[in-house]
LONU-496065 format. One record per atom (N, C-alpha, C, O): x, z, y; residue in one letter. Coordinates in steps of 0.02 Angstrom, whole numbers, padded with zeros to 5 digits, always signed. Each point is the difference from the previous one (the first is absolute). Layout:
BEGIN
XZYA ...
This chain:
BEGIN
+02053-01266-00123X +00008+00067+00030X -00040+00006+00064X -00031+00051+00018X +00033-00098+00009X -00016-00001+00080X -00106+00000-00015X -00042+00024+00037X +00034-00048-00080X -00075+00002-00021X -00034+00064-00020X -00057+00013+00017X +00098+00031-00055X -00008+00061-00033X -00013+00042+00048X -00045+00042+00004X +00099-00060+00043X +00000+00066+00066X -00059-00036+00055X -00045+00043+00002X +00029-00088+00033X -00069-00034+00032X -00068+00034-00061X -00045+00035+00023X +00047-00051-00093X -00050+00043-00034X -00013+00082+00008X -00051+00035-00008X +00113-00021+00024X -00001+00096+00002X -00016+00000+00059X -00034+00050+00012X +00042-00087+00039X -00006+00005+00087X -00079+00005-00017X -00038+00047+00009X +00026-00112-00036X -00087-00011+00007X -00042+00078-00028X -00036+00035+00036X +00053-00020-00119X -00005+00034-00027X -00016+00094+00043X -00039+00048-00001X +00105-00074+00034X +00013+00094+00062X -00060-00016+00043X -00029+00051+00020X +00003-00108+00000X -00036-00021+00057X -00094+00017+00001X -00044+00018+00039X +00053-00039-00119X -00087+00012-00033X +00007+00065-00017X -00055+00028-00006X +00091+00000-00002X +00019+00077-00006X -00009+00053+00041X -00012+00058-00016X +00021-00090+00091X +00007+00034+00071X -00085-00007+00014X -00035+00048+00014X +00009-00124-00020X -00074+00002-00003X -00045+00029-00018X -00051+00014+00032X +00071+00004-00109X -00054+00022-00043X +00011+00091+00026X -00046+00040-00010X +00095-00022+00034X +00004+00080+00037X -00049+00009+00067X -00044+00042+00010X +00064-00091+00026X -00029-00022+00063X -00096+00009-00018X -00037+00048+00011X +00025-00107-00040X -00055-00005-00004X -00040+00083-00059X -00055+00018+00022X +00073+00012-00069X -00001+00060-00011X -00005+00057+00062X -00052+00030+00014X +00121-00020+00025X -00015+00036+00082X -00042-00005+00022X -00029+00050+00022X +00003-00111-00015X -00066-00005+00046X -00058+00008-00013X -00043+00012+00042X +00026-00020-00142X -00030+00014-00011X -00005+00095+00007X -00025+00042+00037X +00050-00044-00074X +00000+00097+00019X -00012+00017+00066X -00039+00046+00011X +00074-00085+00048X -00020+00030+00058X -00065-00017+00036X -00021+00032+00048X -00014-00093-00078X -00059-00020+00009X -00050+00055-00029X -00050+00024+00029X +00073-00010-00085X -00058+00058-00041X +00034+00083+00042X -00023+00057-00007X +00056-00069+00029X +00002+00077+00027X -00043+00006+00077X -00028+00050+00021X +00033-00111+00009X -00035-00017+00066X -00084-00011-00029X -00030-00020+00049X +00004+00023-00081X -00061-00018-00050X -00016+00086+00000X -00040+00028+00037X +00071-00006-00073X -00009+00057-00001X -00030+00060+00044X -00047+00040-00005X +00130-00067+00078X -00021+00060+00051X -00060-00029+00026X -00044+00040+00018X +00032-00111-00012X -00071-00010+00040X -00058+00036-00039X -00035+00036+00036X +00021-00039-00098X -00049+00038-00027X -00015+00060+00021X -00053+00016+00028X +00111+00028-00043X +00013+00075+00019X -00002+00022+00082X -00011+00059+00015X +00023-00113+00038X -00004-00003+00069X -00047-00051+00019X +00024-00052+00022X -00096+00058-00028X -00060-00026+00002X +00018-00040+00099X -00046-00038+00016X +00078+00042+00017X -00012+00002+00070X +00058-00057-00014X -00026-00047+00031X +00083+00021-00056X +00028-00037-00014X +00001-00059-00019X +00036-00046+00021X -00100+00048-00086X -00031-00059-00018X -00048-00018+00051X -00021-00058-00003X -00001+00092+00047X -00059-00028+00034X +00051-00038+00078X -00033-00026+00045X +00094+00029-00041X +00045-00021+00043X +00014-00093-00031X +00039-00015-00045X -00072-00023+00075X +00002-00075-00024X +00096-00012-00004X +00019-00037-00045X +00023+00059+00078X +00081-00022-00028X -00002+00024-00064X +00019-00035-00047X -00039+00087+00041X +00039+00025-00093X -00031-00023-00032X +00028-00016-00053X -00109-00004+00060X -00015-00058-00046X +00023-00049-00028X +00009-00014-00059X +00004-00018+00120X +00054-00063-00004X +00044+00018-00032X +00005-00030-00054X +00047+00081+00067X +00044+00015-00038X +00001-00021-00060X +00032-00045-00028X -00081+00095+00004X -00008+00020-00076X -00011-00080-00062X +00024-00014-00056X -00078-00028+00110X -00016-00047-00009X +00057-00048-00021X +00005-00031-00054X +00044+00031+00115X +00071-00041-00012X +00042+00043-00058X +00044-00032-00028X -00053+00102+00006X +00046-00014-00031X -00026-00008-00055X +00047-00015-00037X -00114+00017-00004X -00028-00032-00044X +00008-00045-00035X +00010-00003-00061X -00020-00059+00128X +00005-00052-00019X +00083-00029-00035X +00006-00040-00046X +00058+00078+00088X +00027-00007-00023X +00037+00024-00052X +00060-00011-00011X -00103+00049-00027X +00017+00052-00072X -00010-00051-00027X +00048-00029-00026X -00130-00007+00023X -00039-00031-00060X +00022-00063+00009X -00013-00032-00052X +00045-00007+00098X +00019-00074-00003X +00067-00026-00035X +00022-00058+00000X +00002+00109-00025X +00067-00001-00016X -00017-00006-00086X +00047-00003-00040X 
């Protein structure tokens, strides 16, 4: 019993991740976006970075 429920814990856990990492993706591509559409944004080296970090962490997953 006590295994079943540590499996559903784990289970709820890769569950919470795989949302997480989805959020960010979406919010990475919506920040992608406004920089395109707000040309003065992308040329601002933080939102690069930004965009950059959250990239990386869409595609490493």
């Amino acid at each position: 019993m006590m295994s079943s429920c540590k499996n559903r814990f784990n289970s709820i856990q890769i569950f919470i991740k795989k949302i997480t990492i989805l959020f960010v993706c979406c919010f990475c591509l919506l920040s992608l976006v406004n920089s395109i559409f707000t040309l003065n944004h992308l040329c601002k080296c933080g939102s690069f970075i930004k965009i950059s970090v959250f990239f990386y962490i869409c595609f490493s997953h």
